[in-house]
C-alpha positions in Angstrom: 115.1 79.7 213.1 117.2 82.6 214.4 117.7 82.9 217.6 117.7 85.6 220.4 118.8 86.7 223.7 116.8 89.1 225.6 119.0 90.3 228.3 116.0 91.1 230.3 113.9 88.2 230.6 117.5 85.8 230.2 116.3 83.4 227.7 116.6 82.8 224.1 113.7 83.3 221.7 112.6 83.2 218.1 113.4 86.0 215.9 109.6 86.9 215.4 109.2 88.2 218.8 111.3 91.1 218.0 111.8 94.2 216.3 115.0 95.8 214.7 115.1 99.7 215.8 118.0 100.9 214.3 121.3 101.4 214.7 122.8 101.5 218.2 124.7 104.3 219.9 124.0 107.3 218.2 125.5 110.6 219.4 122.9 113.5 218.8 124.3 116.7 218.2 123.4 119.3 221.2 120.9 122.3 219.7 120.2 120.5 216.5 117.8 123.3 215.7 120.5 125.0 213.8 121.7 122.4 211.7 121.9 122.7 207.8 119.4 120.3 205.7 122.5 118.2 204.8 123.4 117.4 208.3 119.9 116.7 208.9 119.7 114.4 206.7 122.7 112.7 207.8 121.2 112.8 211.1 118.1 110.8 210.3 118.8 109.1 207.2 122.4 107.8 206.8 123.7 105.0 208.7 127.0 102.6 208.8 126.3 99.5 207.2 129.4 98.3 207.1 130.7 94.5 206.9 131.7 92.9 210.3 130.0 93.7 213.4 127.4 96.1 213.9 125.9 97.7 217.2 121.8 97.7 216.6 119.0 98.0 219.1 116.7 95.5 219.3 113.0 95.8 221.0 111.4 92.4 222.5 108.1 93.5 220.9 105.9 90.0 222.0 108.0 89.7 225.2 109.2 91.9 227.9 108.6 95.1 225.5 111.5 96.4 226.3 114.8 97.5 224.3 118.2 96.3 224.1 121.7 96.9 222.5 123.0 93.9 220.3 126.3 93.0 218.7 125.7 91.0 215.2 128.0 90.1 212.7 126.4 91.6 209.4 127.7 89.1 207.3 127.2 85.7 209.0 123.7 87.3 210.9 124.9 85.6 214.1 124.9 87.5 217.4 127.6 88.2 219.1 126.5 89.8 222.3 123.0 91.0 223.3 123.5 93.8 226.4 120.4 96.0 228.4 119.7 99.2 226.9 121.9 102.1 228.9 125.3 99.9 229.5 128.5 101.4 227.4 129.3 99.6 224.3 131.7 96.8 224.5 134.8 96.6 222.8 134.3 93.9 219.7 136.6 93.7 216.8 135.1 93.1 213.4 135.8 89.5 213.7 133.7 89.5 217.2 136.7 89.2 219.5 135.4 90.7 223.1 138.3 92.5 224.7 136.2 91.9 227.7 133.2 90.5 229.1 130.7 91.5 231.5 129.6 88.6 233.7 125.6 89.7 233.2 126.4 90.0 229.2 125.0 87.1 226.7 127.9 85.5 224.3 127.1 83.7 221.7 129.7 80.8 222.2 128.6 79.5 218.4 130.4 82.7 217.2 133.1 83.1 219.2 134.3 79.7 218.9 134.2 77.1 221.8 132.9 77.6 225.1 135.7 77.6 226.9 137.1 79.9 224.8 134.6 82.9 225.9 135.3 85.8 227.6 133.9 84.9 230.6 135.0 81.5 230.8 138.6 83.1 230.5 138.2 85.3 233.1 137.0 82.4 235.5 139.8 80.8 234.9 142.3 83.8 235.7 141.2 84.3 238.9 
């Protein structure tokens, strides 16, 4: 069973109790009334689906209710990072590499190798 982490009630739970809404960090074009029917279309319709990792929201439907940002890797399924709804996009690599960490942010250590190899735990051990 897939795992997830709800960065607002900071636990994992089963896949079930959520809902995929789309893809994550969408820039809307400003007066969108005057757009053509093809750019509409790509506006609603069209998304990246690319290999590596994509940037989806989430919704904790049978939890908290409320919606989150997450980083999965589209081949493997795994999660990289799950991050509250509103918080600029970390910077991953397509192989999941964080080029930082925030301290609040969920990692999935299973992905990004050993624990002590996790952003965070590198940063502890800078300072």
């Amino acid at each position: 069973m897939l795992l997830i982490h709800c960065p607002y009630c900071a636990e994992e739970r089963p896949e079930t109790e959520f809902r995929h809404a789309g893809e994550a960090h969408l820039k809307r074009p400003d007066g969108a009334a005057g757009l053509t029917d093809q750019a509409t279309a790509e506006l609603l319709y069209f998304r990246s689906n690319g290999r590596g990792v994509i940037f989806e929201r989430w919704r904790h439907i049978h939890g908290c209710g409320r919606f989150f940002n997450a980083a999965r890797h589209a081949v493997t399924d795994k999660f990289v990072i799950t991050y509250k709804a509103g918080e600029p996009k970390p910077d991953i690599d397509d192989n999941g590499q964080l080029a930082g960490a925030s301290r609040d942010a969920h990692v999935d250590p299973d992905h990004m190798g050993d624990a002590a190899h996790t952003p965070v735990a590198r940063t502890e051990a800078q300072q």
